[in-house]
C-alpha positions as CSV (number, residue, x, y, z in Angstrom):
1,X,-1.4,-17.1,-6.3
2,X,-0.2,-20.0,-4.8
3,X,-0.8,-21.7,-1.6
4,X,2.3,-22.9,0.4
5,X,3.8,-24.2,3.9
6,X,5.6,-21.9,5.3
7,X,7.4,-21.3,8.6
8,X,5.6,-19.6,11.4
9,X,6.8,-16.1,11.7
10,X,9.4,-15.2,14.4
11,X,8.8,-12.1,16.3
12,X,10.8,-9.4,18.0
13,X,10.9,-8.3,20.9
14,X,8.5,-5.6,20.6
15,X,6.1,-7.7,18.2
16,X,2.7,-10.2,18.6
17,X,2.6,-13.6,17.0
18,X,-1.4,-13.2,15.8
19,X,-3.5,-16.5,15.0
20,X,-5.6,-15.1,12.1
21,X,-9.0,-15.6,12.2
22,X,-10.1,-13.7,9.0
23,X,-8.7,-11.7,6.6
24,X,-10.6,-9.3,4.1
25,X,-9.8,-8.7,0.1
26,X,-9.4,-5.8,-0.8
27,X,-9.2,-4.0,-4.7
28,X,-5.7,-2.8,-3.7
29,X,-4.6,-7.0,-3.8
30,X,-5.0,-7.2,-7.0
31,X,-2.9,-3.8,-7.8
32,X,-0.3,-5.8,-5.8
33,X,-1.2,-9.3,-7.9
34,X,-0.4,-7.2,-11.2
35,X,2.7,-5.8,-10.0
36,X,1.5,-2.0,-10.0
37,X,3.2,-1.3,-6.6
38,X,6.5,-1.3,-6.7
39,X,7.7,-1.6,-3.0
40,X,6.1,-4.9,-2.7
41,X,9.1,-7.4,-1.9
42,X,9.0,-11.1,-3.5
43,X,7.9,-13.8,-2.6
44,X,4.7,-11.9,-0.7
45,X,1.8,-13.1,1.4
46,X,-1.0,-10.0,1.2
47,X,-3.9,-9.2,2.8
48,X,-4.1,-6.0,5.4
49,X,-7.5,-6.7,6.9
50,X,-7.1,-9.3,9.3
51,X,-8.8,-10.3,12.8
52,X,-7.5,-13.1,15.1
53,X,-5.9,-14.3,18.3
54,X,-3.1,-13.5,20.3
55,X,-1.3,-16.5,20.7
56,X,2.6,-15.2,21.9
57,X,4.1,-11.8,22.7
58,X,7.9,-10.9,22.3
59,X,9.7,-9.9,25.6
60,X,9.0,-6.3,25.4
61,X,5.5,-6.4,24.3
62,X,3.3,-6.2,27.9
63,X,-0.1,-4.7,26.8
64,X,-1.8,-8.7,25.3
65,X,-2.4,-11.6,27.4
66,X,-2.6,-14.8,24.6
67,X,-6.1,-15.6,23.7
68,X,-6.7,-11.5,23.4
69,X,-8.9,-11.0,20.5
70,X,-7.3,-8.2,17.9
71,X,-7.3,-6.4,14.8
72,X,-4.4,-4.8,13.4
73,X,-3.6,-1.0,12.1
74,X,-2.0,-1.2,8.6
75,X,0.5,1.3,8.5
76,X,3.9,0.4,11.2
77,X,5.8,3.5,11.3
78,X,9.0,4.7,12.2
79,X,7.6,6.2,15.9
80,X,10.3,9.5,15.5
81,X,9.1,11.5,12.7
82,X,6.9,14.5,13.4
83,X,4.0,12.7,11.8
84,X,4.5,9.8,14.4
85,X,4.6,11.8,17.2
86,X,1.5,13.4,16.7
87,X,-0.8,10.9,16.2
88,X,-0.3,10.6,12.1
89,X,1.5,7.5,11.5
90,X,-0.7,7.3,8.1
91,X,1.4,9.6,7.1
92,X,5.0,8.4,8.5
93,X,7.9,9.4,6.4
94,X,9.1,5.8,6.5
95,X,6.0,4.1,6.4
96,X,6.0,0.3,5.8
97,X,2.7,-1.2,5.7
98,X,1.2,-4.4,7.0
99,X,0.4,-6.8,3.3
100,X,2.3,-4.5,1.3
101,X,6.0,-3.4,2.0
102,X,5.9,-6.5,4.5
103,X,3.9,-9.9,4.7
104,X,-0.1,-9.8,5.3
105,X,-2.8,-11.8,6.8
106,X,-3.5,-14.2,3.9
107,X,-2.1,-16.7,6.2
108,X,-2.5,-18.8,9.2
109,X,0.5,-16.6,11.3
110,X,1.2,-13.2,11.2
111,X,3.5,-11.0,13.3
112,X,2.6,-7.7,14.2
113,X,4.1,-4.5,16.5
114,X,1.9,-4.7,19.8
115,X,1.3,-0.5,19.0
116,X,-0.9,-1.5,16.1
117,X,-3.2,-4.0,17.6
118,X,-6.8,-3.1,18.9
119,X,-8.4,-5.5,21.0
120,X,-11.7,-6.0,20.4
121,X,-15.1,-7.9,22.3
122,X,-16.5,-11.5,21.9
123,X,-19.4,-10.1,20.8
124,X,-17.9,-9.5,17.5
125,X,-17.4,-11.7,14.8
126,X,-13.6,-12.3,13.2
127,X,-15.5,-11.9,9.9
128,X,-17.0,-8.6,10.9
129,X,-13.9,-7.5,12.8
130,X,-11.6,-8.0,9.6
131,X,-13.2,-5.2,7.6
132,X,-12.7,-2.6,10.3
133,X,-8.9,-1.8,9.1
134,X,-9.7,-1.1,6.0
135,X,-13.4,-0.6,5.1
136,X,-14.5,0.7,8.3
137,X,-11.5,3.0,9.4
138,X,-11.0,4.7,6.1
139,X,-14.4,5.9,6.1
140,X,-14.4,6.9,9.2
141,X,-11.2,8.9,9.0
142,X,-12.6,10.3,5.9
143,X,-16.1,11.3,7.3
144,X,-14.8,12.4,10.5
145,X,-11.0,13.5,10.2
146,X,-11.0,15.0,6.7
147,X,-14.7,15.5,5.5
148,X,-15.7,17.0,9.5
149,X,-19.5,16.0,8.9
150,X,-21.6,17.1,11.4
151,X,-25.4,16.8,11.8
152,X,-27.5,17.7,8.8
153,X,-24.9,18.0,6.6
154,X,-26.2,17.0,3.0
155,X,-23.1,14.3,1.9
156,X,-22.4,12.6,-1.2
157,X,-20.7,9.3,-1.6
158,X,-19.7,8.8,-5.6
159,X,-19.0,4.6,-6.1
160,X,-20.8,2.9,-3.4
161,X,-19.3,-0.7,-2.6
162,X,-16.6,-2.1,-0.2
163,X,-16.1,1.4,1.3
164,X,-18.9,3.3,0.3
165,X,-21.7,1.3,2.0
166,X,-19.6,1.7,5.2
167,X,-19.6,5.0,4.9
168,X,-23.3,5.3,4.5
169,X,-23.5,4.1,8.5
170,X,-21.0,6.3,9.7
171,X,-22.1,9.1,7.6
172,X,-26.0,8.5,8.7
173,X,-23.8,8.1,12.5
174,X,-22.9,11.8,12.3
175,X,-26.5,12.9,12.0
176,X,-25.9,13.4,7.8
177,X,-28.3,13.5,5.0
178,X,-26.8,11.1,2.6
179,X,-26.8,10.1,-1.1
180,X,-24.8,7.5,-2.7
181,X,-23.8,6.6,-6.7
182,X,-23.7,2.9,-8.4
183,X,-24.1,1.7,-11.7
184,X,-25.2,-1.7,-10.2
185,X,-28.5,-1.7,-8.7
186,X,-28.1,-4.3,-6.2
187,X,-25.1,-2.3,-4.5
188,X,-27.8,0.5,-4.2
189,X,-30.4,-1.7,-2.9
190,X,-27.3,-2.9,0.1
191,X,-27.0,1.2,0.8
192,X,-30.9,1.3,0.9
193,X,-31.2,-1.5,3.8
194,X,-28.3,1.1,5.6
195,X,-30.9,3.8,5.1
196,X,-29.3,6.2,2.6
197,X,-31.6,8.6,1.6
198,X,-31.2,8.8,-2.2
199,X,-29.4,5.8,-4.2
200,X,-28.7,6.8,-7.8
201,X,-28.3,4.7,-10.6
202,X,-26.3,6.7,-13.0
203,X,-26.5,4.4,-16.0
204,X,-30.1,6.1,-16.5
205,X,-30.4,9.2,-13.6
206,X,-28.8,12.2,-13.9
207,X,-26.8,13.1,-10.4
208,X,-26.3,16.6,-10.7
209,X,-29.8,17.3,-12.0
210,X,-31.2,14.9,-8.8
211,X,-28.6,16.4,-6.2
212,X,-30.0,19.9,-7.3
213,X,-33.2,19.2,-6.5
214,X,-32.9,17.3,-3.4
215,X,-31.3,20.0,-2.1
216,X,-33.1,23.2,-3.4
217,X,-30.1,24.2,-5.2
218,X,-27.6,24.0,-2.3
219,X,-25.4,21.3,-3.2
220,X,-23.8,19.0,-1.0
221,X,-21.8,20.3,1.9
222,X,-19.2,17.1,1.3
223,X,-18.6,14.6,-1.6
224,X,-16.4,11.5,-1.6
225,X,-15.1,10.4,-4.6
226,X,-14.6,6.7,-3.9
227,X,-14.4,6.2,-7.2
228,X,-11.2,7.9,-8.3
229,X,-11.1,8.9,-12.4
230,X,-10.1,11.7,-14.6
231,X,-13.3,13.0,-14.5
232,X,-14.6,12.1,-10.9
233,X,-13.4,15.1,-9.1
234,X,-15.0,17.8,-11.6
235,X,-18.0,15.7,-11.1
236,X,-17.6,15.8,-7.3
237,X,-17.1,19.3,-7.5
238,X,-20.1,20.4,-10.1
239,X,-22.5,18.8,-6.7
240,X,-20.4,20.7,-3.4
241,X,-21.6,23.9,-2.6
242,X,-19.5,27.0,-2.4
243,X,-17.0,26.4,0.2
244,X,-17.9,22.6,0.6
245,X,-15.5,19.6,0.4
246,X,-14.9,17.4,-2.0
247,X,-12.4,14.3,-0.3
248,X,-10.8,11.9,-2.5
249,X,-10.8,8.2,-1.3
250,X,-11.0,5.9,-4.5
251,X,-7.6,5.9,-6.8
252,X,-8.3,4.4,-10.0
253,X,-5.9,6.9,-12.3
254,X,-2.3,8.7,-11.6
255,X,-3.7,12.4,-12.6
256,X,-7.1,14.1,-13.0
257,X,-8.4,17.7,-14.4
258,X,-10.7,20.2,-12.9
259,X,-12.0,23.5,-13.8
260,X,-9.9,25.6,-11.4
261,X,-12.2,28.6,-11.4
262,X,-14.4,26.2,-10.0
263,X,-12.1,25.3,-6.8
264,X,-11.4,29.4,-6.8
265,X,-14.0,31.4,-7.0
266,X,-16.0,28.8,-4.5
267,X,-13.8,28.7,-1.7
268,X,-14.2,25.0,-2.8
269,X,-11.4,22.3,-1.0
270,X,-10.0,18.8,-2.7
271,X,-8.9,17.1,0.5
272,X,-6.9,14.1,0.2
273,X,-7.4,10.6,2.3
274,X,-4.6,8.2,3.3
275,X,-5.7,5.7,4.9
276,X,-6.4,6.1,8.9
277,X,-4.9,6.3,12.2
278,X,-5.1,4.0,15.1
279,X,-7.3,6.1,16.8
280,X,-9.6,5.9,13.8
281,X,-9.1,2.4,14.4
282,X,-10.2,2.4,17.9
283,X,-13.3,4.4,17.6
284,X,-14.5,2.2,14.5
285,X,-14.0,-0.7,16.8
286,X,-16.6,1.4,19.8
287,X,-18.6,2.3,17.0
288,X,-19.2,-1.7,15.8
289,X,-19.1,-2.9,19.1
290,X,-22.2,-0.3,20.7
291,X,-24.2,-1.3,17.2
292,X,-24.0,1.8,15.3
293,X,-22.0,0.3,12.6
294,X,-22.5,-3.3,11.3
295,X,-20.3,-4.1,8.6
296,X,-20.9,-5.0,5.6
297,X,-19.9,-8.7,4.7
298,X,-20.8,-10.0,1.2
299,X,-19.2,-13.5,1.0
300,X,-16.7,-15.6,3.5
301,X,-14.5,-18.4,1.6
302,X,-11.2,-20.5,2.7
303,X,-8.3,-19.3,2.1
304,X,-8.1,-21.9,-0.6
305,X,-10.5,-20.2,-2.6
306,X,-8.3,-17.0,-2.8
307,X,-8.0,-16.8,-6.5
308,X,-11.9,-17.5,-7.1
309,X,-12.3,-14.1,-4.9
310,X,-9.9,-12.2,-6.2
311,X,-11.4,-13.1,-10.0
312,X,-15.0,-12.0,-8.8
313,X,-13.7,-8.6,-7.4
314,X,-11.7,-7.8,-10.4
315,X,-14.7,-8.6,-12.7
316,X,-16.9,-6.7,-10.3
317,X,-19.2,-9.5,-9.4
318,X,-19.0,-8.5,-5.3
319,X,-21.3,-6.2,-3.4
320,X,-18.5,-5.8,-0.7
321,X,-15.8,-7.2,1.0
322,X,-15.1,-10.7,0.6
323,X,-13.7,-12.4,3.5
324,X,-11.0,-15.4,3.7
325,X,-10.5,-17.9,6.3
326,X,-7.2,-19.3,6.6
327,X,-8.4,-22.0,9.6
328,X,-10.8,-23.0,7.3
């Protein structure tokens, strides 16, 4: 990637001009950096965790005064399908999305629709409020929206990172028993200091054989598969109990194969994930702000420094989110 001057987005009428603040990395940048998505338009600024500053509103957009601190929901949908009208515009049959289908946060500027902003408090950090839209509020709408845990709940996250050690607090929030999956030991130790309550390395423990005795032979009542191969889901699966949930978050391969007698005879569901809503949005922001989520930041860097980041995440030197600042 290259770094360039370019002009300060115009907005519409019904858009924000946002000062950004911070703006996460994410492993689906470098999807878009290899040209694996092929709605992304060229030449393309990415990123689609971002906190900053109100600094001008179009004439139809009333709801920010300037110097409003906000983060911004990913997904900018159509607002007529069913799916927007009911509170799903994740699932918006013309989706466009915020550093994908149209330019991101890796900049100073960005323009945003005034629907998808979320204020949020001075008592929270642009680096810590950049990994809400992504990190935070996927997990969340995961955990809550898709997985429904509830209070002693036995829950499994498979690929603990970025995502994952989010989801250890809001898992752990819901009242959950939780284990989490790594091959790298220092990931597990982060989801230790969040107080899972089994981290297993599976380079040298066997999950199913742990899982099975953690829970007297009950399984898990949810599993999420953040980390998204051929052979994650049967894996997921082999640890839910009969008429448990296995959700898929992580996206690594096209196609997978399961045993399905397994999904049959068990009542057992495979529950998709895409993405989250605003409201997700909005209750991951009360969540951070009251202290019952602290996000997990592993490095801040300039925005200069963007190709240095994104080298580190695709060799999988990072713990977690790595956040850029384009002031800086």
């Amino acid at each position: 990637m290259t770094i360039d001057e370019v002009p300060i987005p115009e907005i519409s009428e019904d858009e924000v001009l946002v000062k950004v603040m911070a703006s996460g990395i994410c492993s689906t940048d470098l999807d878009i950096q290899d040209g694996l998505i092929k709605t992304i338009p060229l030449p393309h600024i990415p990123g689609h965790e971002m906190a900053g500053v109100v600094v001008a509103c179009g004439k139809g957009a009333k709801r920010f005064r300037e110097g409003t601190r906000v983060i911004a929901a990913i997904d900018v949908g159509c607002g007529f399908c069913r799916f927007c009208r009911t509170g799903k515009k994740n699932l918006c049959v013309s989706l466009i999305r915020i550093g994908f289908e149209r330019n991101g946060s890796y900049a100073q500027y960005i323009a945003v629709p005034e629907d998808n902003l979320v204020p949020f408090g001075e008592a929270m950090s642009f680096e810590k409020a950049a990994l809400i839209p992504d990190s935070v509020a996927c997990m969340y709408h995961a955990i809550k929206g898709q997985g429904q845990v509830q209070g002693g709940d036995r829950v499994m996250i498979l690929g603990i990172g970025g995502l994952g050690i989010q989801g250890v607090q809001i898992a752990k929030h819901f009242g959950a028993e939780v284990y989490c999956t790594s091959r790298n030991d220092e990931k597990l130790a982060v989801a230790k200091g969040f107080g899972v309550d089994c981290a297993i390395n599976t380079t040298r423990e066997n999950t199913a054989e742990i899982v099975r005795d953690l829970t007297g032979g009950e399984w898990c009542d949810v599993v999420f598969d953040n980390i998204g191969s051929a052979t994650s889901i049967q894996e997921a699966l082999d640890m839910v109990r009969p008429g448990g949930k296995v959700v898929t978050v992580g996206n690594a391969v096209k196609e997978f194969t399961v045993n399905y007698l397994s999904v049959l005879f068990y009542e057992r569901e495979i529950i998709g994930i895409r993405a989250s809503n605003r409201q997700d949005l909005v209750e991951s922001v009360r969540l951070v702000e009251g202290g019952h989520i602290d996000p997990y930041l592993f490095s801040v860097r300039p925005l200069s420094e963007v190709n240095e980041a994104l080298n580190l995440l695709r060799s999988k030197q990072t713990l977690g989110r790595t956040i850029l600042l384009p002031q800086g």
